[in-house]
Steps between C-alpha positions, in 0.01 A plus 500: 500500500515160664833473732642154487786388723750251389765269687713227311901424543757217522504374176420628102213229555340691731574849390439531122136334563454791687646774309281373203177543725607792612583684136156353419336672781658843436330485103219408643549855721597382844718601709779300579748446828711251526701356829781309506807441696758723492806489248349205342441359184136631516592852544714489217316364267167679618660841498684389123053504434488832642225391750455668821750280766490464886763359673454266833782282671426151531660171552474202328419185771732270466430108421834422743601717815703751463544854719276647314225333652563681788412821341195317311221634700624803568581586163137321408341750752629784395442489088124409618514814692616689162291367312186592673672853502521531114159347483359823736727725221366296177178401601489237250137391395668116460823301556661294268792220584633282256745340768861492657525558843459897481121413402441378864526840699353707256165260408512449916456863556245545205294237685546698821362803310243329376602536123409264252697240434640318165749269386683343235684120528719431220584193634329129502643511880382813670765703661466516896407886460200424283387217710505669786312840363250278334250474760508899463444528138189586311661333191757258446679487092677187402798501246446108548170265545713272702482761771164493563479237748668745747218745513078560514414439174217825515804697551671394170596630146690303292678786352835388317844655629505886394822536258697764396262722261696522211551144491262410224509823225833562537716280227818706530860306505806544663780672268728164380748683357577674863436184717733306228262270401402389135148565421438194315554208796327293761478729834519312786387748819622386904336700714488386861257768651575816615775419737672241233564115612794403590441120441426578155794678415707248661377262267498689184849572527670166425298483166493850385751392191349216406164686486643800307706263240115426359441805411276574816549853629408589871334783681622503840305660805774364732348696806694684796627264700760296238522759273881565564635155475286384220533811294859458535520154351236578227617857368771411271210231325342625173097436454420572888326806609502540893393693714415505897134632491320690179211765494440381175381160496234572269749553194661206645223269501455618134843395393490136643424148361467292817603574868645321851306638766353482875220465493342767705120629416607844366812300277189225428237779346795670312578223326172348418412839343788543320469160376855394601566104526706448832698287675396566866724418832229537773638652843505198753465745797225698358222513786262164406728403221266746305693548200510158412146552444521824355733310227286201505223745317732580201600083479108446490476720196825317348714811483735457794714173636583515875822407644502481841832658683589175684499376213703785316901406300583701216561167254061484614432839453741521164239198390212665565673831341551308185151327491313810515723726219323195291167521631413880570332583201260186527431558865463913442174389345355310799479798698117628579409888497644621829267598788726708600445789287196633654574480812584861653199574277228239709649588832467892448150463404455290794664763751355756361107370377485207683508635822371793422704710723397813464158440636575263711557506910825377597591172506332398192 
């Protein structure tokens, strides 16, 4: 039985990709461990998977200095030093990171122990974490092409983003009748990542009514941080289903006509397999203004207009609202097969044949 170790956390984008590998590993009869920081988002949703979790403490660096910083390297220091202890507990025949800061420690001790090393870059912009592991890595797997500047091109595997695994089979719905929704009319989805935007909900708010009164009817993920205050000024509305964060997206995504979005890679290769037109609002502060480009793939194909958040009003986005309830059908049918589906698939055969690890030394 092959022992893989895992790290990924942060973000859904960086998570689910690995969750998918992972679940695609264990059929495949390997054993699974995966770290993460503690009383995260990772751990929940990893344990809610029933794989194997280990926790580690470690801290986020900063772009602008706070207090923290001072207990950066410390901090830093010490989750490296756990790491290499659950490595000498595991002993893990190969580490996987698919990114967020927890990846650092736990691929830097894996190189220290001399265990092969892989990754996976959802984005066209790599994160800081993979960049800075790549030098370590026997193989490199890109959600996006645009990414492969960054890297050795012997190391890489254009690979697709790994998505949820139930995204493609599964056609089930949401229950109408208990969200209080009609089954019969245009579903717009909002969905602003896992943590919810903010901007976006700002700017939804002023033309919720005039968006309903067309017969429209909206599925909310209105994330943590406005929940309260929107949900307060939306509940009394008929046709809106909201909600601050959903562990069933895939019914969701089944239930929709056309979506506003970020445009992050995970958010990116859920949509493009669905087949869901969009209208995406890029994050401006996203590291290398990557998810401009990870939109920019889904205008390409003719399935997604970009509005850029500078540029963001609600009487703009109710425009572009209106345009696309016209055009969704027409532009559902300009979407190509999505790479996307594959992808834990190519990247287990890759950890597992590729590399050969069972006969191989360490260090690939």
């Amino acid at each position: 039985m092959k022992k893989i170790l895992v790290a990924a956390g942060g973000t859904g984008g960086h998570i689910i990709p690995a969750i998918s590998i992972s679940k695609e590993l264990i059929s495949r009869g390997a054993e699974i461990l995966f770290v993460g920081n503690k009383n995260s988002m990772e751990e929940n949703l990893v344990l809610n998977e029933s794989i194997p979790f280990k926790p580690i403490n470690v801290q986020k660096l900063y772009r602008t200095f706070t207090f923290s910083h001072i207990k950066f390297p410390f901090k830093l220091l010490k989750s490296i030093s756990d790491s290499v202890k659950i490595i000498k507990d595991f002993k893990p025949d190969a580490f996987l990171g698919t990114g967020g800061f927890v990846s650092g420690p736990v691929g830097y001790a894996a190189f220290l122990k001399k265990i092969p090393i892989f990754l996976q870059e959802q984005n066209s912009y790599p994160g800081i974490t993979t960049r800075l592991l790549s030098k370590h890595a026997y193989k490199i797997f890109l959600g996006s092409a645009e990414a492969e500047k960054f890297f050795k091109k012997e190391k890489l595997i254009f690979s697709g983003n790994p998505i949820k695994t139930d995204l493609k089979n599964n056609t089930d719905k949401i229950s109408f009748s208990k969200t209080g929704l009609n089954k019969n009319t245009t579903k717009l989805l909002i969905i602003g990542g896992s943590q919810g935007s903010v901007i976006i909900n700002n700017n939804l708010i002023p033309i919720i009514d005039e968006i309903l009164k067309t017969g429209i009817e909206i599925i909310w993920q209105i994330g943590k941080f406005s929940f309260d205050s929107i949900s307060k000024k939306i509940k009394s509305k008929k046709g809106i289903y909201f909600f601050d964060f959903s562990n069933e997206m895939v019914k969701i995504y089944n239930s929709v006509d056309f979506a506003i979005a970020r445009a992050g890679a995970l958010t990116i290769a859920e949509l493009e397999t669905k087949k869901i037109p969009s209208i995406l609002i890029p994050l401006p502060s996203a590291a290398g203004n990557h998810q401009f480009y990870n939109a920019l793939e889904l205008v390409l194909q003719d399935t997604a207009t970009i509005i850029n958040q500078k540029n963001l009003t609600p009487e703009i986005l109710k425009k572009e609202i209106f345009e696309m309830s016209e055009n969704y059908k027409t532009k559902r049918n300009h979407f190509r097969e999505s790479i996307h589906l594959n992808a834990a698939k190519l990247i287990s055969d890759s950890i597992l044949q590729e590399c050969n690890i069972q006969n191989k030394e360490p260090g690939c």
